[in-house]
LUMVEX-29112 format. One record per atom (N, C-alpha, C): residue number from 1; atom name; x, y, z; residue in three letters. Coordinates in Angstrom, 3 decimals. Layout:
N
> NUM|CA|X|Y|Z|Ala
...
END
This chain:
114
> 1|N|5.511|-15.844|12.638|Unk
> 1|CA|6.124|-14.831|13.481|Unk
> 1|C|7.141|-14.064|12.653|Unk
> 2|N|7.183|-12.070|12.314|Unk
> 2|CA|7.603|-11.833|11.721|Unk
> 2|C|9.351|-12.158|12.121|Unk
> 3|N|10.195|-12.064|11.452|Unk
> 3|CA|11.754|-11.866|11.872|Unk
> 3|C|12.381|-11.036|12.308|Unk
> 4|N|13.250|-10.598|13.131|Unk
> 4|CA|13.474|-9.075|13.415|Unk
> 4|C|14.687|-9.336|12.327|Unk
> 5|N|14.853|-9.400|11.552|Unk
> 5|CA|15.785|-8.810|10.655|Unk
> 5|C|14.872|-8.843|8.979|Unk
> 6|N|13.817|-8.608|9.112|Unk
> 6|CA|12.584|-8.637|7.844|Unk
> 6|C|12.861|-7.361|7.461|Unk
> 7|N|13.383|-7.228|6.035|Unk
> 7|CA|13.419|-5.477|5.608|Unk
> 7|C|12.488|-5.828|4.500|Unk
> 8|N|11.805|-4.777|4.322|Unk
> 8|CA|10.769|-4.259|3.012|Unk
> 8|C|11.064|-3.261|2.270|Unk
> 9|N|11.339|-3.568|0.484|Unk
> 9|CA|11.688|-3.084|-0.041|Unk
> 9|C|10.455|-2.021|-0.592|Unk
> 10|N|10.655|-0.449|-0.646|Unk
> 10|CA|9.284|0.774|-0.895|Unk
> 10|C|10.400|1.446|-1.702|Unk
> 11|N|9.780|2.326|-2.314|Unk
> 11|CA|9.902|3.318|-3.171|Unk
> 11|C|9.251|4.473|-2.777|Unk
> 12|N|10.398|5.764|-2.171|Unk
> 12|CA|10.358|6.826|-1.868|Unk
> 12|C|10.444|7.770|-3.647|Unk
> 13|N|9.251|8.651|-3.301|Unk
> 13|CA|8.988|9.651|-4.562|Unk
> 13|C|10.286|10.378|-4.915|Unk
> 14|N|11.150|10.288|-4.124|Unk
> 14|CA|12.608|11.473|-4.678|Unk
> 14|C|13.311|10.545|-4.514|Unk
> 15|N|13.723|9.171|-3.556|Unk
> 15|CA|14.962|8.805|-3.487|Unk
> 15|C|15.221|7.850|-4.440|Unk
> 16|N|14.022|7.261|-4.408|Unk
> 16|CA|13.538|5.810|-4.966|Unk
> 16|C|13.603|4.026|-4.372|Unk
> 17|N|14.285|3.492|-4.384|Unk
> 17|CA|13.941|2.328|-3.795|Unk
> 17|C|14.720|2.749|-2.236|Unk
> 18|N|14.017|2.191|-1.272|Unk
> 18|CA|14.352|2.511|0.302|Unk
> 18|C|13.894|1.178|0.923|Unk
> 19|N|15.385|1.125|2.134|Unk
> 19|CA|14.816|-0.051|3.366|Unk
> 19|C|13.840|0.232|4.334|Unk
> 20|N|13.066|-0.861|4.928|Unk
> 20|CA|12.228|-0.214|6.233|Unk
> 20|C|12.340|-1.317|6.667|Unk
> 21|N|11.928|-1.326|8.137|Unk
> 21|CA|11.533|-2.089|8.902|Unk
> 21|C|10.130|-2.306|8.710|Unk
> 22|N|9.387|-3.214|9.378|Unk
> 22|CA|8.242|-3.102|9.894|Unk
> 22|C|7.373|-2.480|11.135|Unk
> 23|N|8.281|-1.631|11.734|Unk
> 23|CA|7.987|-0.785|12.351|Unk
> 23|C|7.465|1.139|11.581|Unk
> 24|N|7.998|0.895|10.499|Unk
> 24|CA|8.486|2.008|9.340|Unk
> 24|C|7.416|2.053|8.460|Unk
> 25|N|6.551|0.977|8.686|Unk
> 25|CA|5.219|0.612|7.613|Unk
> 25|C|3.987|0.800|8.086|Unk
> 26|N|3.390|1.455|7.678|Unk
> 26|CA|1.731|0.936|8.265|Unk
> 26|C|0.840|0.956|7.056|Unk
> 27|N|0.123|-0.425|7.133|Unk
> 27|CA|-0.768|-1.163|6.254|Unk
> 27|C|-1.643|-0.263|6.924|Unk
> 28|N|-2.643|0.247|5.418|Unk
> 28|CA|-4.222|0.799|5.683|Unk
> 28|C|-4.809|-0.038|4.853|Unk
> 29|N|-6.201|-0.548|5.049|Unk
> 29|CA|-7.379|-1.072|4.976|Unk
> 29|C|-8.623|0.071|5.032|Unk
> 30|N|-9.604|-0.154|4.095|Unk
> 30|CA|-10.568|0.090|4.351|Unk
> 30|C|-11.486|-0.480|3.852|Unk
> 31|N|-12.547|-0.778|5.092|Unk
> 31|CA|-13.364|-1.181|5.887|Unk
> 31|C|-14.511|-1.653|4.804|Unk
> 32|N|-15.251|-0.458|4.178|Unk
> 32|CA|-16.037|-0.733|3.796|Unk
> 32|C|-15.625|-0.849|1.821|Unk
> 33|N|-14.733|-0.594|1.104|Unk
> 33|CA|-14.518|-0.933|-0.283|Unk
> 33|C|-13.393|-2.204|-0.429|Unk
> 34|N|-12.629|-2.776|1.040|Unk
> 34|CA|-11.486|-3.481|0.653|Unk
> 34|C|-10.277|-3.024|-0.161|Unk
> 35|N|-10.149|-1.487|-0.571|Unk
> 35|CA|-9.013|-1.205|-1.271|Unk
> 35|C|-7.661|-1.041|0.094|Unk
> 36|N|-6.481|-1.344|-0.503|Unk
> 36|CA|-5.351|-1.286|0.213|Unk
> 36|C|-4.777|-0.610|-0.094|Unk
> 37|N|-3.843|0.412|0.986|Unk
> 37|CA|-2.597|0.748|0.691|Unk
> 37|C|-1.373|0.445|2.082|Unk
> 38|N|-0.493|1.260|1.877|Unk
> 38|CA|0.529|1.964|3.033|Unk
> 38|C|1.625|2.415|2.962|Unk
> 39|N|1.733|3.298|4.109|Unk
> 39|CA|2.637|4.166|3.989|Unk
> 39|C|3.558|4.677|4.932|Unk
> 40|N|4.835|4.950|4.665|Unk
> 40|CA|5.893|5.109|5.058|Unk
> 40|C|6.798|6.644|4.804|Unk
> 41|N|7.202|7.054|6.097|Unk
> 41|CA|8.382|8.694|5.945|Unk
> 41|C|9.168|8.154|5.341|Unk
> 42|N|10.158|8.070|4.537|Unk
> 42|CA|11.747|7.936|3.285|Unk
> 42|C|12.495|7.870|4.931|Unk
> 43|N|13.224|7.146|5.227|Unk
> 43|CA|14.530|7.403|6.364|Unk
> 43|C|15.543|8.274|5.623|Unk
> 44|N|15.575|8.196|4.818|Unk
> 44|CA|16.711|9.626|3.843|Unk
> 44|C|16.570|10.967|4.299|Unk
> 45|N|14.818|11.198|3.165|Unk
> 45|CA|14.498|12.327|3.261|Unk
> 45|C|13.415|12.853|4.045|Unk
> 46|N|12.967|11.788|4.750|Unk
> 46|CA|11.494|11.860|5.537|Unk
> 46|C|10.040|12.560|4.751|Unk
> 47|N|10.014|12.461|3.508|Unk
> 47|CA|9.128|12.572|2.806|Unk
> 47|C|8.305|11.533|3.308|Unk
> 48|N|6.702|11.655|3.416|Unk
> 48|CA|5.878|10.637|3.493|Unk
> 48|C|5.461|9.966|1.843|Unk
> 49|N|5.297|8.940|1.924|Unk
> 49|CA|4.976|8.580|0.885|Unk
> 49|C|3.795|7.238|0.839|Unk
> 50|N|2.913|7.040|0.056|Unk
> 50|CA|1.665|6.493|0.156|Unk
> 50|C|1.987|5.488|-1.016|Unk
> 51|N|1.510|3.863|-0.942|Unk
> 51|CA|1.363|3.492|-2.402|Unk
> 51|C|0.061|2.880|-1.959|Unk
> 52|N|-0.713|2.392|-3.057|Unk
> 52|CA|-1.484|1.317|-3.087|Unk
> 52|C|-1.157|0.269|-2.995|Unk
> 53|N|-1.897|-1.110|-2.529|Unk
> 53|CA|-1.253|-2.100|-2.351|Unk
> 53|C|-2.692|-3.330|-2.345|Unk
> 54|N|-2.103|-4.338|-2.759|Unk
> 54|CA|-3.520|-5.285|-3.028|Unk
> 54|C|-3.325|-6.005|-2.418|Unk
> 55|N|-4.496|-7.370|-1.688|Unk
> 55|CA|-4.690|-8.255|-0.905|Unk
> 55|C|-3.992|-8.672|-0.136|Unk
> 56|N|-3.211|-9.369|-1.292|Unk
> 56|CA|-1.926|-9.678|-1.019|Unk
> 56|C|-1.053|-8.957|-0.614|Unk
> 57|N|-0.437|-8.194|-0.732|Unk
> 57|CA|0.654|-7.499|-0.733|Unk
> 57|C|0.225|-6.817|0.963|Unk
> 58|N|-0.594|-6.393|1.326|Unk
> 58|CA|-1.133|-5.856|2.633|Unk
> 58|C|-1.362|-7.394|3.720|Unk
> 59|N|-1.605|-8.441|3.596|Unk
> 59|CA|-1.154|-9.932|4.212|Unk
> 59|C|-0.020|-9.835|4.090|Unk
> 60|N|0.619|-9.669|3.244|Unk
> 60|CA|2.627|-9.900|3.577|Unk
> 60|C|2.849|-8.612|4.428|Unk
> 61|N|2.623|-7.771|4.291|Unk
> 61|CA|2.907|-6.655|4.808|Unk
> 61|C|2.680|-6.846|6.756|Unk
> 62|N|1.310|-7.200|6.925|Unk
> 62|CA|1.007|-7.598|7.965|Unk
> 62|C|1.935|-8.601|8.597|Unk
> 63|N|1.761|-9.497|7.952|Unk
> 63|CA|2.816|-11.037|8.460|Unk
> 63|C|3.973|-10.780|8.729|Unk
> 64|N|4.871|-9.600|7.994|Unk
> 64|CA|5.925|-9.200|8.325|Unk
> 64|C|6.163|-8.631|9.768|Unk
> 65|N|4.822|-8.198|10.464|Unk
> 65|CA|4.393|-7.115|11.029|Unk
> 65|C|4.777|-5.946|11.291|Unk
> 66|N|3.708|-5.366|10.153|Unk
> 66|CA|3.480|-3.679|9.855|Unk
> 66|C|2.590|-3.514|10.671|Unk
> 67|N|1.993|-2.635|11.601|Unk
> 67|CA|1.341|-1.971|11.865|Unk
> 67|C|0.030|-2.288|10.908|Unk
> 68|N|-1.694|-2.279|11.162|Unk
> 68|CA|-2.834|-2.435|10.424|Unk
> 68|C|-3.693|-0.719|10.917|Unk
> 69|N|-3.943|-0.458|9.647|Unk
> 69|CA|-4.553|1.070|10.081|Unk
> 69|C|-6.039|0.741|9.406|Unk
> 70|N|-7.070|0.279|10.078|Unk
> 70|CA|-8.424|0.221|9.458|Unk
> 70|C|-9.111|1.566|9.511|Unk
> 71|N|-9.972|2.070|7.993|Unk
> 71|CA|-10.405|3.090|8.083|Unk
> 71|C|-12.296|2.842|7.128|Unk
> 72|N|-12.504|4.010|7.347|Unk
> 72|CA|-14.046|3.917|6.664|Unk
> 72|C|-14.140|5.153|5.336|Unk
> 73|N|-14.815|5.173|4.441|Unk
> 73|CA|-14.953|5.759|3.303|Unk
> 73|C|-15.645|7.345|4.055|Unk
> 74|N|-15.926|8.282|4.051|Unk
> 74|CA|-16.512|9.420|4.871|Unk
> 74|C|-17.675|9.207|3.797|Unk
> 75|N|-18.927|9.212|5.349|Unk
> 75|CA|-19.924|9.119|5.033|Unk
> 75|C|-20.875|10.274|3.995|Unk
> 76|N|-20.308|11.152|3.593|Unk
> 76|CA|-20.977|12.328|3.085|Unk
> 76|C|-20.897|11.596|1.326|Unk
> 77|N|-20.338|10.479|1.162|Unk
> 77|CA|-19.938|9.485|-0.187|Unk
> 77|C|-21.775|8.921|-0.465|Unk
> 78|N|-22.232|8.523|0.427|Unk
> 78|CA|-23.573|7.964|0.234|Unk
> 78|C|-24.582|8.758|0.683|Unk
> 79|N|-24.245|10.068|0.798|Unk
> 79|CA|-25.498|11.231|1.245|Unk
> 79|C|-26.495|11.115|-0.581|Unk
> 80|N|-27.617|11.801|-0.341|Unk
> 80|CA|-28.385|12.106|-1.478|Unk
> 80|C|-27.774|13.279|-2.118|Unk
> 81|N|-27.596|13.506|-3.379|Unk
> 81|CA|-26.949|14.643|-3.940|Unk
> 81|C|-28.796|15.397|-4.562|Unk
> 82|N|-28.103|16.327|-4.006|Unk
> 82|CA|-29.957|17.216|-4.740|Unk
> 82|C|-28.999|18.623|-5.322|Unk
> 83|N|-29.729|19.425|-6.220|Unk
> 83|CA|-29.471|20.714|-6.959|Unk
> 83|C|-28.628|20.511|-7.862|Unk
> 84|N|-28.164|21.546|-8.675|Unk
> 84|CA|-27.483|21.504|-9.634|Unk
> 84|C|-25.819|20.928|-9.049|Unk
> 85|N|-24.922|20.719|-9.985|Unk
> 85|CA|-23.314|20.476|-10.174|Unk
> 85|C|-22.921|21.702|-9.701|Unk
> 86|N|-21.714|21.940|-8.888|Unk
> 86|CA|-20.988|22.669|-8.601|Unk
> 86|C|-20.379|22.883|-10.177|Unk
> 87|N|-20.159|24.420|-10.366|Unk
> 87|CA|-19.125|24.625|-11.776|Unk
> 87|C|-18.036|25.719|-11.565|Unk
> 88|N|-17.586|25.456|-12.312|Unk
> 88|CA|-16.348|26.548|-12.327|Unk
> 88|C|-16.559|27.878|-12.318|Unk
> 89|N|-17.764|28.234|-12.730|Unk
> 89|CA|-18.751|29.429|-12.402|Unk
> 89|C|-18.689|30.080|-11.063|Unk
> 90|N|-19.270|28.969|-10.519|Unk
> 90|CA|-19.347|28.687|-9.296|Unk
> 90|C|-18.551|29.347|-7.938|Unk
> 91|N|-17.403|28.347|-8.574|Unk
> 91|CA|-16.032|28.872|-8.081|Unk
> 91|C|-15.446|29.926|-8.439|Unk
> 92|N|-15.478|30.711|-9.305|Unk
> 92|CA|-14.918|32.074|-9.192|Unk
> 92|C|-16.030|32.779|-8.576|Unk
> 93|N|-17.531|32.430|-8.104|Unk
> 93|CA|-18.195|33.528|-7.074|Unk
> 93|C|-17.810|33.665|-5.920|Unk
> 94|N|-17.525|32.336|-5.670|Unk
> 94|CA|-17.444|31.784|-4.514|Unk
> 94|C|-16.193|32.672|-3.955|Unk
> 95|N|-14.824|32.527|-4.929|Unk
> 95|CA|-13.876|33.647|-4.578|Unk
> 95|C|-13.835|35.058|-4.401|Unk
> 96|N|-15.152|35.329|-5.282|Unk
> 96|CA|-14.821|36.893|-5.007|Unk
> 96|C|-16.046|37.581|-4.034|Unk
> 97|N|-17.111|36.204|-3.418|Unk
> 97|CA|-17.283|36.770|-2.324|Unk
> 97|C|-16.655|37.066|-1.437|Unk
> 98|N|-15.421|35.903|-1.436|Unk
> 98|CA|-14.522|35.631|-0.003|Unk
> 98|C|-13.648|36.770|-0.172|Unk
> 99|N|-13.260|37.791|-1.416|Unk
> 99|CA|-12.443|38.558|-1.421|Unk
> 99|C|-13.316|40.101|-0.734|Unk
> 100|N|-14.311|39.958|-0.588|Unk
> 100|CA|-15.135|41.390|0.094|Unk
> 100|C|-15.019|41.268|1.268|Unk
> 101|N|-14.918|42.689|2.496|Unk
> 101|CA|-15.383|42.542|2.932|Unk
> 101|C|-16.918|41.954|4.060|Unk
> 102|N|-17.575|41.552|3.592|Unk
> 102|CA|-18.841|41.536|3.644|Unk
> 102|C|-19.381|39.986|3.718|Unk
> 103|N|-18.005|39.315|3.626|Unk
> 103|CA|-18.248|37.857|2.737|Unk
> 103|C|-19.243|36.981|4.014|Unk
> 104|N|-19.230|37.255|5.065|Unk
> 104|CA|-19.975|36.604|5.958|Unk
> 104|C|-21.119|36.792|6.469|Unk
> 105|N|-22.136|37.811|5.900|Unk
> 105|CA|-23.017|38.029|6.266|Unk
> 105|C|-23.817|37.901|4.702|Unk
> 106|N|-23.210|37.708|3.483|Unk
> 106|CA|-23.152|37.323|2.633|Unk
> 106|C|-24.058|35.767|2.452|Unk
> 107|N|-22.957|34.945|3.389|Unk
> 107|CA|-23.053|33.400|3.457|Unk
> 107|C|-24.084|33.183|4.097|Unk
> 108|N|-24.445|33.677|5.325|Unk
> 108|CA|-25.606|33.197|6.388|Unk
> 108|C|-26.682|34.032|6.182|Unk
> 109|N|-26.663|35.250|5.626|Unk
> 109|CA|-27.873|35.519|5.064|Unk
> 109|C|-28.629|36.795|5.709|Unk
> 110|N|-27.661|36.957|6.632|Unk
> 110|CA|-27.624|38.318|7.895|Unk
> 110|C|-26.730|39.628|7.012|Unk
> 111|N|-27.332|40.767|8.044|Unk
> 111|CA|-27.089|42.137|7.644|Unk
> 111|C|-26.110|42.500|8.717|Unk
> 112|N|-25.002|43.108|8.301|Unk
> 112|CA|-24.107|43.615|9.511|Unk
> 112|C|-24.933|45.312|10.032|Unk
> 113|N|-25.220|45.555|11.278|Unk
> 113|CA|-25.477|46.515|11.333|Unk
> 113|C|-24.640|47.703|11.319|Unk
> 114|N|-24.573|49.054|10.336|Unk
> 114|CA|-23.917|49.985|10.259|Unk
> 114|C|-24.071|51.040|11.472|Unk
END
């Protein structure tokens, strides 16, 4: 049973080491690779801030009780990849369609009527 006086020591990106509660924490999990993290606003500066965190460290986190945020990898990770690589080519067409007028009839393949 966690303690109500359990502080966890994090590291905010600007302040640097910061107190929390376990109310202040939430452990993420995911689902399908087992990698850990969690993350916490700075009480200073309310910056959010993310770390990674391993097995362990996400069981203490829990036990303390943090909050558990289970998530899944987005499925478009195990789609079939077909055609060429996107390139940097690519991407500057891609911009200077979007800079024309025209850029949407462009994309879908339709004629605007004049």
């Amino acid at each position: 049973m966690p303690s109500s006086v359990t502080s966890i020591k994090a590291e905010c990106p600007r302040c640097g080491a910061v107190r929390l509660g376990p109310p202040d924490v939430i452990v993420r999990v995911c689902i399908d690779d087992g990698a850990g993290s969690y993350r916490f606003r700075c009480p200073s500066c309310t910056t959010a801030a993310v770390h990674e965190a391993s097995p362990a460290i996400c069981a203490l986190l829990r036990q303390a009780g943090c909050d558990e945020e289970i998530w899944r990898l987005p499925a478009e990770l195990g789609e079939r990849r077909v055609g060429p690589a996107f390139t940097a080519d690519d991407l500057i067409d891609f911009h200077l369609l979007l800079s024309g007028d025209d850029w949407e009839s462009a994309l879908t393949g339709s004629q605007r009527e004049s």
